[in-house]
C-alpha positions in Angstrom: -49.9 150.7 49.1 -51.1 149.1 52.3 -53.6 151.7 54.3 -53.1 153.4 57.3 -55.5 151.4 59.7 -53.6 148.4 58.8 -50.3 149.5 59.7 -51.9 151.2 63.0 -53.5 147.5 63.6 -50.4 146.0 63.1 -48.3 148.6 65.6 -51.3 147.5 68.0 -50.9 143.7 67.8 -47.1 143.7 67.9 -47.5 146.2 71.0 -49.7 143.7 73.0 -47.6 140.6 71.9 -44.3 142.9 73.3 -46.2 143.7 76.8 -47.2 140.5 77.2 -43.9 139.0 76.9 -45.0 136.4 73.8 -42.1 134.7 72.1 -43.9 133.2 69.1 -45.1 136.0 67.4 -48.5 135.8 65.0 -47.8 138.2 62.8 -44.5 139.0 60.4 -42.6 141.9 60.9 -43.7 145.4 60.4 -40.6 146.7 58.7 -37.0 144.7 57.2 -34.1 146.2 56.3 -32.1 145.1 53.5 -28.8 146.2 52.5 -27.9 146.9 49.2 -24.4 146.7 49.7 -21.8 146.6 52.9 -19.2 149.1 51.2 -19.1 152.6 51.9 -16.6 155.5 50.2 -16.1 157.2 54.1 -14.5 156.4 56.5 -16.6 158.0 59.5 -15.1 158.1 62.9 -18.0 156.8 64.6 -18.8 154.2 62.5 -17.9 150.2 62.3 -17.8 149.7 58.6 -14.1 151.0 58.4 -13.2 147.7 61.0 -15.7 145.2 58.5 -13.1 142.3 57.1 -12.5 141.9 53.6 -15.4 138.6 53.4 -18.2 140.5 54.6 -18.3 143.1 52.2 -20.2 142.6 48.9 -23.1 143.4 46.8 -26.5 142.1 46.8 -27.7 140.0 43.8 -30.6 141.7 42.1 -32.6 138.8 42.1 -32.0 138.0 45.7 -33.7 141.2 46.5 -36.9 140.3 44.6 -37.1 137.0 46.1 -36.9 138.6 49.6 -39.4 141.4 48.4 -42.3 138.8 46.4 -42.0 137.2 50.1 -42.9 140.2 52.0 -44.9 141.9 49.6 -48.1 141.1 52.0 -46.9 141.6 55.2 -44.5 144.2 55.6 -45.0 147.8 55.7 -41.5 149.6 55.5 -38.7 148.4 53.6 -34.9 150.9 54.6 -32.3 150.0 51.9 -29.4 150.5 53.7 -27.7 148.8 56.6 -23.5 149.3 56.8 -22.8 150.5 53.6 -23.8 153.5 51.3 -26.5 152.1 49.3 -25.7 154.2 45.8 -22.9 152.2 45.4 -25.0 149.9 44.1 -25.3 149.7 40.4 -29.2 148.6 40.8 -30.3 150.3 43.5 -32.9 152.3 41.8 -34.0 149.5 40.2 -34.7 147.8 44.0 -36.4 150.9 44.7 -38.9 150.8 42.3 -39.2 146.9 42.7 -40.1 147.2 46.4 -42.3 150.4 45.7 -44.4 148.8 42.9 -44.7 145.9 45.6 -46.6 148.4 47.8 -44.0 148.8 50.5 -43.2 152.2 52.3 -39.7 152.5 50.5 -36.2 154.4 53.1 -33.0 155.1 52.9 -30.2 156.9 54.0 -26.8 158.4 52.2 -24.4 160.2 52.7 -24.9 162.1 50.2 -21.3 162.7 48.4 -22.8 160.6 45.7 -26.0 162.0 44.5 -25.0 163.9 41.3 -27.6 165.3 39.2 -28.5 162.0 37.1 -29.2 160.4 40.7 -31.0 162.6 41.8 -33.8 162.8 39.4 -33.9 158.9 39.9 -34.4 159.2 43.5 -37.6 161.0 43.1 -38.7 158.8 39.9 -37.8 155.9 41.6 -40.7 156.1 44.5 -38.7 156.1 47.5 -41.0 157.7 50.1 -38.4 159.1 52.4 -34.3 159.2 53.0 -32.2 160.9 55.3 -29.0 162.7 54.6 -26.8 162.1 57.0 -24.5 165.3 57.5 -22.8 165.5 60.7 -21.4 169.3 61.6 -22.4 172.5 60.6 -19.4 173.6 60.3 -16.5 172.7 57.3 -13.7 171.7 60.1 -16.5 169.6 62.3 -17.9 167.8 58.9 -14.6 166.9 57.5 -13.2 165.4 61.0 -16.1 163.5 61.2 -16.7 162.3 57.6 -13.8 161.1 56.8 -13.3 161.5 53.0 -16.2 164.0 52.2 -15.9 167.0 50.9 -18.0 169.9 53.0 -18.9 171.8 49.7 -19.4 169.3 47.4 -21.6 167.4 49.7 -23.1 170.6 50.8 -23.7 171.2 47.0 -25.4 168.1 46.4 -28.2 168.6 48.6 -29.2 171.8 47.6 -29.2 170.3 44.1 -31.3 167.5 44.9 -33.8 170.4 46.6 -33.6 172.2 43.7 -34.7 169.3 41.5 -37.7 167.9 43.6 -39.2 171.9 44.1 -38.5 171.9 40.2 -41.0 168.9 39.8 -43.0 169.3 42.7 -42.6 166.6 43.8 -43.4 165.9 47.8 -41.4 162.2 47.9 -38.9 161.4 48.7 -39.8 163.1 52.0 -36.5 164.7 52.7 -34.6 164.6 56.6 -31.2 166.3 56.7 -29.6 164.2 59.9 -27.2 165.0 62.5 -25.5 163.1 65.2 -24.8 165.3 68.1 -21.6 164.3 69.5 -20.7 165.7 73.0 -17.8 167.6 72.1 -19.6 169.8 69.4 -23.0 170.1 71.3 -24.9 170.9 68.5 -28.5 170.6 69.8 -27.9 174.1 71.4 -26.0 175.8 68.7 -28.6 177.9 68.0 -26.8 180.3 65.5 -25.1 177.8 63.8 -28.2 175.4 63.5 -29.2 179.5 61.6 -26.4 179.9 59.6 -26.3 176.2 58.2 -30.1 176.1 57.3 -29.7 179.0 55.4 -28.0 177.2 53.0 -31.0 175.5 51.9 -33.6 178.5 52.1 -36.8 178.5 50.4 -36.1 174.8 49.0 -38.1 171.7 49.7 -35.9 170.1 53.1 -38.9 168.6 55.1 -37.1 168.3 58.5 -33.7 168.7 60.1 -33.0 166.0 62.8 -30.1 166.0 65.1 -30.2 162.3 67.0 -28.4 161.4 70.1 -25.1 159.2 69.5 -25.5 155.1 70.4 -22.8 152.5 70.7 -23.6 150.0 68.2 -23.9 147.4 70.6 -20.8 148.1 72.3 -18.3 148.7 69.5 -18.3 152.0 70.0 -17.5 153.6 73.2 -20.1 155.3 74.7 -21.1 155.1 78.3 -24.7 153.4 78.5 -27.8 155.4 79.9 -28.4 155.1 83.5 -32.2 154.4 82.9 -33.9 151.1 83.4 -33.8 147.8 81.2 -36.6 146.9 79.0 -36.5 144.6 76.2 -35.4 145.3 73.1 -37.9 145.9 70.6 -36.3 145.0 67.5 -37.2 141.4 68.4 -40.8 142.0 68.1 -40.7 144.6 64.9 -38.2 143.6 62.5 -35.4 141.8 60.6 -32.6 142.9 58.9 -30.8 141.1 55.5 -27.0 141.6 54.8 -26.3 141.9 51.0 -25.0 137.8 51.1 -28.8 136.9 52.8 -27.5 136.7 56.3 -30.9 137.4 58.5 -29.5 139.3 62.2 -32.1 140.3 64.5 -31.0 143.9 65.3 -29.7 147.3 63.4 -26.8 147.7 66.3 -25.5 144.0 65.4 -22.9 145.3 63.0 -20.6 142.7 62.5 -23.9 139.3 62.4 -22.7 138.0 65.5 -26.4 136.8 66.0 -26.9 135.1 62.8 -31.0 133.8 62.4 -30.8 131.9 58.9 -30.3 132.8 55.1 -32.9 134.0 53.2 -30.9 132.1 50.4 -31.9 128.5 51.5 -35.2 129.5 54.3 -37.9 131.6 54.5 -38.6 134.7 56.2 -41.8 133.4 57.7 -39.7 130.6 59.2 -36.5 132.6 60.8 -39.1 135.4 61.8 -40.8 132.6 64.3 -37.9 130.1 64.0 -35.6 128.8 67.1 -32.8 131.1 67.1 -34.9 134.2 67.5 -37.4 132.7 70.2 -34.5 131.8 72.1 -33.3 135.7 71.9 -37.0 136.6 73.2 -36.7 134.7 75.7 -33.6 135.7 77.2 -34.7 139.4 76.6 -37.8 139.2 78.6 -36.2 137.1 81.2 -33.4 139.8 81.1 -30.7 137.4 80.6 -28.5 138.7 78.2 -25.4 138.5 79.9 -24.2 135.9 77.2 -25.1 137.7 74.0 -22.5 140.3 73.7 -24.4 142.4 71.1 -27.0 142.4 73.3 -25.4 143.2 77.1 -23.2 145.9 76.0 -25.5 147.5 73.6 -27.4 150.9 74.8 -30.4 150.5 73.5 -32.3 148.3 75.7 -31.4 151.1 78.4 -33.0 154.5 76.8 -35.9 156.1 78.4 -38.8 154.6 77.0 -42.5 155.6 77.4 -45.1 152.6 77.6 -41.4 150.3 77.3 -41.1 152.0 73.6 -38.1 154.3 73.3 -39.5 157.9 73.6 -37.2 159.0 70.7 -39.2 156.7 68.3 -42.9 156.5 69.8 -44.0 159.3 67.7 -42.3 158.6 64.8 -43.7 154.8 65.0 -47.2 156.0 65.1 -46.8 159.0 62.1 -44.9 156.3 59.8 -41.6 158.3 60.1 -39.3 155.9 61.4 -35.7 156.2 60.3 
């Protein structure tokens, strides 16, 4: 496992090349995403995967992820396994877990968490994944079900208290555990003070590290959401990461659902090259240059509009510097 000072130095020199506008970066990036698989079992109303055509969805060859992990083994510091899909879908998915934790890397996820019985989740925590999020939208039956289309409020309710039970039964501190909400307009639920009460006290006295409720986004436009009236800085994605589709499609960007801003394939180039290679310089420059009125997935998206601190979003500077990055 790579040290803290080295992932603080890293945070640093990516930080200077974003500031100062530099297009051909030095250094890889500091976290990837991969996804296990594009399918998902819900159908949730703010989500794109229930629009993804029929080609795009798939699994991701176990030895495809191995490649892609021996390559970054050195120079990343956070692997997420999970992009559009649910990632326990995915017949090996411990096994990439364990893969990319004996590797050194900081392993995350998220799930919904309507498939974690009790065989999965004593694999979770053997596996060595350092963090994951449930995300649980609602904290209410009614609000949950309209929202998760296809869960079940109880049975995905029991599940995590399950898992909770498990990991105080071991005590074990990883997976580090985040129960996530979105807090949609309509429900409000950032100030729902006694039912944020009456929904925590379902998991009393067990091991659930934080509850999160995040602020809805757009996913770059293909979901309707009006965009934050703050100023434009450039997107920092460009400078941090990559992300892999299950096929080894390389995008630039989490919000870019459907690869509309296709880098390379990891099947036939390397990271090292698409991370520095013309595609993506091209992107940098039109961000800085703040011509992005082309790139779709870019101009509509909301992100390069949120209040930032330092030109980081303020939602993520803390959790950049304590390693807690969803």
């Amino acid at each position: 496992m790579k040290k803290n000072w080295q992932y603080h130095l890293r945070l640093m020199q990516l930080f200077i090349a974003y500031k100062r506008k530099k297009t051909f970066l030095p250094y890889m990036p500091i976290r990837i995403w991969v996804e296990p698989t594009s399918h998902c079992n819900l159908r949730c109303i703010m989500c794109p995967n229930k629009d993804l055509p029929k080609e795009q969805k798939g699994f991701m060859e176990l030895s495809l992820f191995q490649k892609i992990i021996d390559e970054v083994a050195d120079s990343v510091f956070d692997i997420h396994l999970l992009h559009r899909g649910e990632s326990l879908l995915h017949p090996d998915f411990f096994k990439m877990a364990r893969y990319a934790h004996e590797k050194g890397l900081t392993v995350k996820f998220h799930t919904n968490g309507t498939l974690l019985d009790e065989k999965k989740s004593y694999q979770l925590i053997a596996s060595g994944i350092d963090q994951f999020s449930f995300s649980f939208d609602g904290y209410k039956k009614e609000t949950y079900e309209r929202i998760r289309i296809g869960a079940n409020f109880e049975k995905t309710i029991n599940n995590i208290i399950r898992f909770l039970e498990i990991k105080k039964k071991l005590g074990s501190k990883k997976p580090y555990t985040i129960l996530e909400l979105i807090n949609f307009p309509e429900e409000n639920i950032r100030h729902d003070r006694e039912g944020r009460k009456k929904f925590l006290s379902y998991f009393q006295n067990l091991p659930l590290d934080k509850l999160e409720i995040k602020e809805l986004h757009n996913w770059a436009g293909e979901i309707p959401k009006p965009r934050p009236a703050k100023d434009f800085s450039p997107c920092t994605f460009l400078w941090q990461a990559l992300i892999i589709f299950w096929d080894g499609k390389v995008l630039p960007c989490t919000q870019d659902f459907f690869g509309s801003l296709a880098l390379g394939n990891v099947k036939n180039s390397s990271l090292a090259e698409i991370w520095n290679g013309e595609k993506i310089i091209a992107l940098r420059q039109k961000m800085v240059a703040m011509d992005i009125q082309n790139i779709p997935a870019c101009q509509k998206c909301d992100r390069p509009w949120r209040e930032k601190i330092w030109g980081v979003p303020k939602e993520y500077l803390w959790k950049f510097i304590r390693k807690r990055m969803p």
